[in-house]
N, C-alpha and C positions, 0 to 999 in steps of 0.2 A: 874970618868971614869965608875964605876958601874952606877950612872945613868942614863949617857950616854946610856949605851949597855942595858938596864932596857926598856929603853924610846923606844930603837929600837925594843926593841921586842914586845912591846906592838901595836907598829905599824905596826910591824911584823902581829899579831894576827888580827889588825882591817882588815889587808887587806881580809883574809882568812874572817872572817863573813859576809866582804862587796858583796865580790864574793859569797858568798854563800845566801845574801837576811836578813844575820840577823843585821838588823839596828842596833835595842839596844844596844846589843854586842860588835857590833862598835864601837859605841858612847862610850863606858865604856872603851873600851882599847885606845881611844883617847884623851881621857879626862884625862885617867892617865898617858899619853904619855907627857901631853901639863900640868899635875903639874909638872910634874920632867923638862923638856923644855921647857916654854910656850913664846921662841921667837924663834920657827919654821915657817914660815910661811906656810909652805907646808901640815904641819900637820896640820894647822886651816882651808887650803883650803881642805883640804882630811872629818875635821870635818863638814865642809858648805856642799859638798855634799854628807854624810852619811845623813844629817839632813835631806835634799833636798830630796833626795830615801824616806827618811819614811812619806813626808809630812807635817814635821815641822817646814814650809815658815820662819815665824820671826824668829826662832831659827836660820836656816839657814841663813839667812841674817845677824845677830849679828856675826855670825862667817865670813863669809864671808868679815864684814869689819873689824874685825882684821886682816884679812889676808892681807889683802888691806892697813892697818896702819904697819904692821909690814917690809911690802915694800916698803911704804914711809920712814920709817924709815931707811933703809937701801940705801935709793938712786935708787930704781930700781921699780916704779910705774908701777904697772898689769893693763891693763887695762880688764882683764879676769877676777879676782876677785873681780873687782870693777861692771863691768856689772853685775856679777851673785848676787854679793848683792842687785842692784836696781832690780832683776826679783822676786828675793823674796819676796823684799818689794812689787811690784805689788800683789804679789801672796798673800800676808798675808796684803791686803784689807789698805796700805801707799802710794800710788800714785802719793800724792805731794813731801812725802820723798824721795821719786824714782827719781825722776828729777830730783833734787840736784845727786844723786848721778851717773845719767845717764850722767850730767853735764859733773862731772869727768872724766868717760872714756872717756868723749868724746877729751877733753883736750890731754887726755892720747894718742886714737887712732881715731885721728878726719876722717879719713877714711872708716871707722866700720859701714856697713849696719848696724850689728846686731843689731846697739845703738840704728839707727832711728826704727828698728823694734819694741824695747821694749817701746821706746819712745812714737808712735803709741797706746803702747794698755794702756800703762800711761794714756797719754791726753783724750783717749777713755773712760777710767773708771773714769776721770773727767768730762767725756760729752764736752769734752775741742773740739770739731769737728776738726774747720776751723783751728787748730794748728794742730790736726794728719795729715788733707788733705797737710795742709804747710811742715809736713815734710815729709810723702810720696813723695811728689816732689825734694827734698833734697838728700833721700834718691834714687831716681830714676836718681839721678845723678852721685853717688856714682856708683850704679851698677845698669843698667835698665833693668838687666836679670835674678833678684835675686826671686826667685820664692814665699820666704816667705814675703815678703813688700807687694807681691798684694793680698797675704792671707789674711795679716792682714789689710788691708786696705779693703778689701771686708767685714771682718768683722766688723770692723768701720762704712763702709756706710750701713752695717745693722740695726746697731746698731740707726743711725740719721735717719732710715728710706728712704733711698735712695736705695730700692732693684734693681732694672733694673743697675745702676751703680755698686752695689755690684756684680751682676751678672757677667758685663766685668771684672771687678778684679780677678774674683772666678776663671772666665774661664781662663784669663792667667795667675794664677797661677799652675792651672793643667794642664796647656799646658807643662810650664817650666817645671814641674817635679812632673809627672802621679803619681809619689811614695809618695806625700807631705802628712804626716797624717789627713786624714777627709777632704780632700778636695773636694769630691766628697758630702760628708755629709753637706759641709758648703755651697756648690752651692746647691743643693739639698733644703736647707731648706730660701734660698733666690727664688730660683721660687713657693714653696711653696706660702710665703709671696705677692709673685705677681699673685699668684691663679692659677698658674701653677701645680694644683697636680699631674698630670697624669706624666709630666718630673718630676716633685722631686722627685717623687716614683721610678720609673726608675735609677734616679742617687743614692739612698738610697740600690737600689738593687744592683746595679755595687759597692757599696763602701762596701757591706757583701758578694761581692763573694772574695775582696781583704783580708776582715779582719771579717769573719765571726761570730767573739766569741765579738764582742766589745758592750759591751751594752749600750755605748749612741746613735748610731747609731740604733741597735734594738727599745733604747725607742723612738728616734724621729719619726722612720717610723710608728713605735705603734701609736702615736701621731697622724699622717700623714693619716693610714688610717681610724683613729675615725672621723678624720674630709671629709671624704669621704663616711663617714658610712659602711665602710667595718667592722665592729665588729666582727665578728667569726674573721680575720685575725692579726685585732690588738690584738686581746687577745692570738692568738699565740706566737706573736714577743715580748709582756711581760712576759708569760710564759715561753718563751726560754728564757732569760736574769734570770729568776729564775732557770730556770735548769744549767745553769753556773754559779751564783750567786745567791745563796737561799740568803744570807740577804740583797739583794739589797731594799732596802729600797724605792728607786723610781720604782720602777716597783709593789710594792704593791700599790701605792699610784695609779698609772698609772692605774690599776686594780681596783681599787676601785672605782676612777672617770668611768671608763667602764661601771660597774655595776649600777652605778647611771643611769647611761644615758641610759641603757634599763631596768630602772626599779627594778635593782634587792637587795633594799634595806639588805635585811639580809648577802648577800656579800660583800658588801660596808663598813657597820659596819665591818664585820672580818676582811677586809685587812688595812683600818685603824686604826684598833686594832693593827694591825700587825706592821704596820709603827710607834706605838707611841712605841711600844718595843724595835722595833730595835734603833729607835732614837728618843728619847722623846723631842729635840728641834727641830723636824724638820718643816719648817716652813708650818704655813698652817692648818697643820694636825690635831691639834685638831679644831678649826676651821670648819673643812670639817666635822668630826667627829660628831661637835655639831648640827650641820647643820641636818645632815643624821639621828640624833636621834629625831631632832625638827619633821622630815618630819614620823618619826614611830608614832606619837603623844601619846607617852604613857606618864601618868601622873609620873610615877615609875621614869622615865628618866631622870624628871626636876632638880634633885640635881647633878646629874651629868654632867649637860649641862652645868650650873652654875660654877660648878669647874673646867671645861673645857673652858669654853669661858673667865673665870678668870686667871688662868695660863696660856692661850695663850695673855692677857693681859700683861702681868707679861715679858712673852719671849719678848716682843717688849721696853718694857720700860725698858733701860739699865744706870748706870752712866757713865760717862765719865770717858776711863780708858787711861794711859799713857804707852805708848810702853815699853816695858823692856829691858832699857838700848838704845835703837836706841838714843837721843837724846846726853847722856854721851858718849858715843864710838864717835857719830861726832863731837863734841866738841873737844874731843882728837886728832882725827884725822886729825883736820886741819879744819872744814870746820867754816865761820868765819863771822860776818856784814850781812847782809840782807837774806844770804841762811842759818845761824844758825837759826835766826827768825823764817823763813818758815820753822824749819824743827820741832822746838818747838813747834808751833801753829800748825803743820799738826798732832803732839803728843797729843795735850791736848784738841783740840777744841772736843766739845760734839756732839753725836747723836743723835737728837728724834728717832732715832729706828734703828734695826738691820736691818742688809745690806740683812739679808736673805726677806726681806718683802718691796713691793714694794706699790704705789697707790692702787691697785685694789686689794691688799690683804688685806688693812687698807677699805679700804670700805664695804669687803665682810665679814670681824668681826663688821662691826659697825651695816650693816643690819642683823646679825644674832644675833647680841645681842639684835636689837629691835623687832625682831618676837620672840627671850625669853621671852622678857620684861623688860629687864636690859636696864633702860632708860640711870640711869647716869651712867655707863658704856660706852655705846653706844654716848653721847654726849662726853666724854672723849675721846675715840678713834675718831671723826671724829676732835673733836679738833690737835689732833695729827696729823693729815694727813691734816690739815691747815697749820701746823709748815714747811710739808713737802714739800705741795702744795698752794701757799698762794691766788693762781685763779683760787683751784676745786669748780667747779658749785655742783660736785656732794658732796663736804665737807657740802658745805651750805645747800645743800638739806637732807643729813642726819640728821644735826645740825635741820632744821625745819622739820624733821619726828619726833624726839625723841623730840623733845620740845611739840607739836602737841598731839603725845599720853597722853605724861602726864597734857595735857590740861592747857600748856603755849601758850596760843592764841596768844599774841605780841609778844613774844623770836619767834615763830614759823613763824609770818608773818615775822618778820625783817630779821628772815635767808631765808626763802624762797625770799624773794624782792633781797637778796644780790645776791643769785645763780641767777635769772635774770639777775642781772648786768653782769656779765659774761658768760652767754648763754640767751640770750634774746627771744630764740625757744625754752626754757627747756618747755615742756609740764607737767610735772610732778610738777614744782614747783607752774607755774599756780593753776594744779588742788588741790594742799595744800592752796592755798591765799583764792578757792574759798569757799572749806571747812571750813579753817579758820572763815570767812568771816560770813559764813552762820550759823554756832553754834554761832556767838555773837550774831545776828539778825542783821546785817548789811548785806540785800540783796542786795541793788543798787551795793555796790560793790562787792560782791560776783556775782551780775551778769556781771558788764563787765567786772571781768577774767573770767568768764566765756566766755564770749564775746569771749577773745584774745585767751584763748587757741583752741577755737571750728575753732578760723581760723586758727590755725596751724594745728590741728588733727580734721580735722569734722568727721570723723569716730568712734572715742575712745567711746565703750559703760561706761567707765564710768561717763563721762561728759556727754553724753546722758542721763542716769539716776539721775545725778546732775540738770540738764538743767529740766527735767521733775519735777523733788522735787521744784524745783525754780519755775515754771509755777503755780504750786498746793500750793504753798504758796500763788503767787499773788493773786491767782485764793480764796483763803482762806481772804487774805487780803481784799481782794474788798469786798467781799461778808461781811464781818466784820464791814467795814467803811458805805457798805451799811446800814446793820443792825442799827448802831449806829447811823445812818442819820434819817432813821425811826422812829427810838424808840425817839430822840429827837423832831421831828415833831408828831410824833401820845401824844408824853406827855401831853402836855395843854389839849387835848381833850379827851382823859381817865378820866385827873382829874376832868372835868365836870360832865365824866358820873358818873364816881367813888365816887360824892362829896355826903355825907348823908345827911338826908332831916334833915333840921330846925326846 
């Protein structure tokens, strides 16, 4: 009986820190709620979202599906607890675990927009499309007046690139319900994408007179009018997100990119100073950092560039790590035959790299590792973004710039020839075969890529000045073979005159 009344007070206390914002707190007087009781189910739901307020997705999700077995166990299946575990799992970067458990509710409460909502951004974050648009329609059957399915589904066809469609979803989503968070922000940065800046800005503006202090909304219009070249104004709207959030960490970085772009080198260095402080894994950042230091050209720099564009190395190449506990808790819980499978292999299967770094971020370390000079480096990370992308023209193209430098003539032609295969207008690869080509002394072919790239770019001064070296070889050559032709013919006759008398 003492533990009993022990256990209540404890949850007594978590209530009072939860209301007050102090997570941790929570979490301690729930946790010692749930040793003294730990077949509460209410209390495991009360710990999912304590966890959930601080941020702590997978954590929150573990709890959540004890909460969720501890109802099964009793005969009386949530399907509340069981959704809010698969939103977790989305949220702590499990997508395919999520289904399996989206499954569930659904089972539970086969009626439930909300399922096909979370569902949607499931399949989204698989790039799974034509299965989100298939349950959008599902779910539009459910309820076709549900204001968050065409949120989410506008962000979806953002997502595939479909902005003009995204746009109808957007807009009747904020028809249903003008109050839908960022929905002004998420239409906004769909007519951006369709070159609409003048309306994005406009809908950027109405969505900070509703919610003035929100700083993703400040940084995207920051964003919005750099690409307008409005600069005095973008540098406002990241300076306000600092004056509410001095450690915002993307608005330094937002800031720094600003200062690049007009020039103003010795700023750029301090705010991405500032950004590896506040967050030393953030992605990119050194990176940019090393980049900005290449462009100061001090010799002083070069060991620091090095350590920089190595530990941003480092960030991207990760082992393969297995959920904590997500795989044991569903086994327990019932789930059984072809969806355990999937939920094991969605645990253990490997990354070539962190979710925070995309294509164009692996491309932008591998050309800054090669204007370091960090060849094999630089051939490592594009090999990596082959893993990622196994038909980037521009993997191959880096893979034959760093081969190239280091004066691997045939590594260099063979990756250049590949990125051909897959962009057959790459101009840039051209102009590597011709180079190529032309340091071995093989000019015939060095002249017809030259040939082919001049018909895709007849402008490009560099292939003009290629073209010109090439003319003045020939031009060299002739005049050579000439000589040689001479000096063969004038021989016997020399050696007459040349011949000493008897």
């Amino acid at each position: 009986m003492n533990d009993w009344v022990d256990a209540e007070h404890h949850v007594e206390l978590a209530h009072e820190h939860y209301d007050a914002g102090r997570w941790d707190e929570a979490e301690v007087e729930l946790r010692q709620a749930l040793s003294l009781n730990p077949y509460q189910a209410e209390w495991q739901f009360n710990l999912g979202l304590t966890l959930e307020a601080a941020g702590r997705y997978e954590a929150a999700a573990e709890a959540f599906v004890q909460c969720s077995k501890l109802n099964m166990e009793h005969a009386s299946p949530d399907a509340n607890s069981t959704l809010l575990a698969a939103v977790n799992m989305i949220r702590s970067s499990k997508a395919e675990l999520a289904l399996t458990w989206l499954d569930a509710a659904e089972k539970i409460e086969p009626m439930n927009v909300a399922i096909v909502v979370h569902r949607i951004e499931a399949l989204t974050d698989l790039e799974r499309y034509e299965e989100a648009e298939e349950a959008f329609y599902v779910g539009q059957q459910i309820d076709p007046e549900y204001p968050e399915l065409y949120a989410v589904m506008g962000e979806t066809l953002q997502r595939s690139e479909h902005h003009e469609r995204a746009v109808w979803c957007l807009r009747e989503a904020a028809r249903l319900d003008p109050g839908l968070p960022r929905v002004r922000a998420h239409l906004a940065s769909a007519y951006a994408r369709l070159g609409r800046l003048e309306r994005a800005r406009q809908l950027y503006l109405q969505e900070l007179r509703v919610d003035p202090g929100d700083p993703d909304t400040l940084l995207e219009l920051g964003e919005l009018l750099v690409d307008m070249h409005r600069y005095t104004e973008a540098g406002e709207k990241f300076r306000r997100v600092l004056e509410l959030f001095p450690d915002n960490a993307d608005a330094h970085f937002s800031l720094a990119e600003l200062a690049e772009v007009e020039g103003r080198l010795p700023d750029a260095l301090v705010h991405f100073d500032v950004v590896l402080r506040l967050d030393k894994e953030y992605a990119t950042a050194r990176t940019r950092l090393a980049k900005t230091l290449l462009q100061r050209g001090r010799e002083e720099d070069q060991p620091r560039i090095r350590d920089l564009l190595n530990k941003e190395i480092r960030s991207i190449e990760f082992p393969a790590q297995q959920s904590s506990g997500f795989v044991e808790v569903s086994a327990r819980h019932g789930v059984s035959g072809p969806a355990r499978e999937a939920v094991a292999e969605s645990n253990t299967e490997s990354k070539p790299l962190s979710d925070s770094y995309d294509e164009e971020d692996l491309e932008e370390l591998g050309r800054t590792l090669i204007e370091a000079g960090m060849l094999r480096q630089a051939k490592r990370v594009f090999e990596m973004l082959l893993e990622v992308a196994p038909a980037s023209h521009k993997a191959y193209h880096g893979l034959s710039v760093s081969a190239l430098e280091g004066s691997e003539y045939e590594a260099g032609i063979e990756a250049a020839k590949k990125s051909l295969e897959y962009r057959p207008s790459f101009v840039p690869a051209m102009h590597n075969l011709v180079l190529a080509y032309y340091r071995q002394g093989q000019y015939i072919r060095a002249r017809y890529w030259l040939t082919q790239a001049l018909r895709h770019d007849p402008d490009d001064a560099q292939l003009r000045r290629l073209r010109l070296r090439l003319r003045i070889r020939t031009v060299f050559g002739v005049l050579t073979w000439i000589t040689s032709r001479v000096e063969r013919i004038t021989r016997p006759v020399r050696s007459l005159v040349a011949r000493p008398v008897r």
